[in-house]
N, C-alpha and C positions, 0 to 999 in steps of 0.2 A: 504494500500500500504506500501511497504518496505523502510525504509530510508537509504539512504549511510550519513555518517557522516568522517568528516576531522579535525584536529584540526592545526591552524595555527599562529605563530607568529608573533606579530605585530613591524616590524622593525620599522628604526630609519628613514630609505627612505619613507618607507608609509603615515607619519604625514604630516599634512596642517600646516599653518603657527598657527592655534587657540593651535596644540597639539593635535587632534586630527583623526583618522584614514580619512586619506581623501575619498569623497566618491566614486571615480570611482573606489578604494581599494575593494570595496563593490565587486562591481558586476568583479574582480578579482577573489577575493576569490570564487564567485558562480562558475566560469566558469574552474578553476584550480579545483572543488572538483570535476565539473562534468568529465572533463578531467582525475583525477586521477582515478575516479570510471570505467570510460570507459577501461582505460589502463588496469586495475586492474582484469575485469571481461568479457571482447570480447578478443579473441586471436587473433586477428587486432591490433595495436596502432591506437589513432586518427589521427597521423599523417598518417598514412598506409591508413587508411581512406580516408582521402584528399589526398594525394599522388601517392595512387597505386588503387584505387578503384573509384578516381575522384566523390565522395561523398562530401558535406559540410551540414553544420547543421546551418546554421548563425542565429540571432534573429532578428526577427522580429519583436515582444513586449512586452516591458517591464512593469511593475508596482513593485515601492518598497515603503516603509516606513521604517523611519528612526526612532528609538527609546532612544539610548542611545549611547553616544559616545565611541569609544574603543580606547587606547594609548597607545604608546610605552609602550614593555614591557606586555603588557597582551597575553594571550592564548584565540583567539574566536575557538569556537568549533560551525562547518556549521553539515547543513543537507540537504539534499534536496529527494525529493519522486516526479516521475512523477505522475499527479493528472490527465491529459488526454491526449491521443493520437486519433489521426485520419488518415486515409490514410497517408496523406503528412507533417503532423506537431506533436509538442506537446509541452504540458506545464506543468515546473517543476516550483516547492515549494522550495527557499530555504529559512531557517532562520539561523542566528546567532545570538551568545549567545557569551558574556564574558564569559569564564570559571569560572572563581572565583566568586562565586555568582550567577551563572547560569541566568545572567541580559541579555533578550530578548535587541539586540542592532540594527537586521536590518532585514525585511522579503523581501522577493522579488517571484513575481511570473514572470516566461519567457518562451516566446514560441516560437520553435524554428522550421523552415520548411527545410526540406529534399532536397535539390539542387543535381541535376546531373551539374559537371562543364563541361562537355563537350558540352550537348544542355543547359545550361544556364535556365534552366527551372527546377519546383519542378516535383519531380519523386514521388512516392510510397518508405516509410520506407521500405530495405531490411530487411528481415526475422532476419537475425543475429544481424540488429541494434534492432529491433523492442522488440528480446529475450531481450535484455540487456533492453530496457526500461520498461520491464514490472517485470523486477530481475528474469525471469527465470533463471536455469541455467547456467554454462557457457555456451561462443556462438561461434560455431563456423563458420570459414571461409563461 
């Protein structure tokens, strides 16, 4: 599978009081890489998605581990690759990595189900989202 990769700034707001990258930062970063990749590769924005297509992607379930601390001032470089999809859901891979040093700092897997907001119930992946999770092509409308 293809990985999307981001690389992010660890501000001076993100730290815990220890100095180091506090952990809901974590699962930030995952959901801003996957957001930027969506924007980046569907001729939808996510927001257009939820918005004007009455679509949601919310998680469901999480699993991470925690490796090595990141602070102010460092560069983590994310990735994430969907590892499976199913009618109504799927689950992505992400890890980050301190830049300098290439120090494995956090992995996380998340799986996320396909909501129509109108019936309030999981729908079937639309074809256009479904492109985009599997790195076809661009995807259109």
């Amino acid at each position: 599978m293809r990985k999307y990769t981001g690389e992010f700034y660890i501000k001076f707001e993100d730290i815990d009081a220890a100095g180091w990258l506090f952990y809901p930062r974590f699962f930030e970063i995952c959901h801003n890489l996957f957001e930027d990749c969506f924007n980046s590769q569907v001729l939808f924005s996510y927001a257009a998605m939820i918005k004007k297509k009455n679509i949601g992607l919310p998680i469901v379930q999480i699993s991470a581990k925690y490796y090595s601390p990141l602070q102010h001032g460092d560069m983590a470089l994310a990735s994430f690759k969907v590892s499976n999809i199913s009618q109504h859901s799927f689950t992505s891979e992400f890890d980050i990595f301190k830049k300098e040093g290439q120090i494995l700092s956090f992995q996380a897997k998340i799986t996320n189900v396909c909501i129509n907001f109108t019936t309030k119930k999981s729908t079937k992946i639309p074809k256009s989202i479904r492109n985009f999770l599997t790195f076809n092509d661009k995807v259109f409308q």
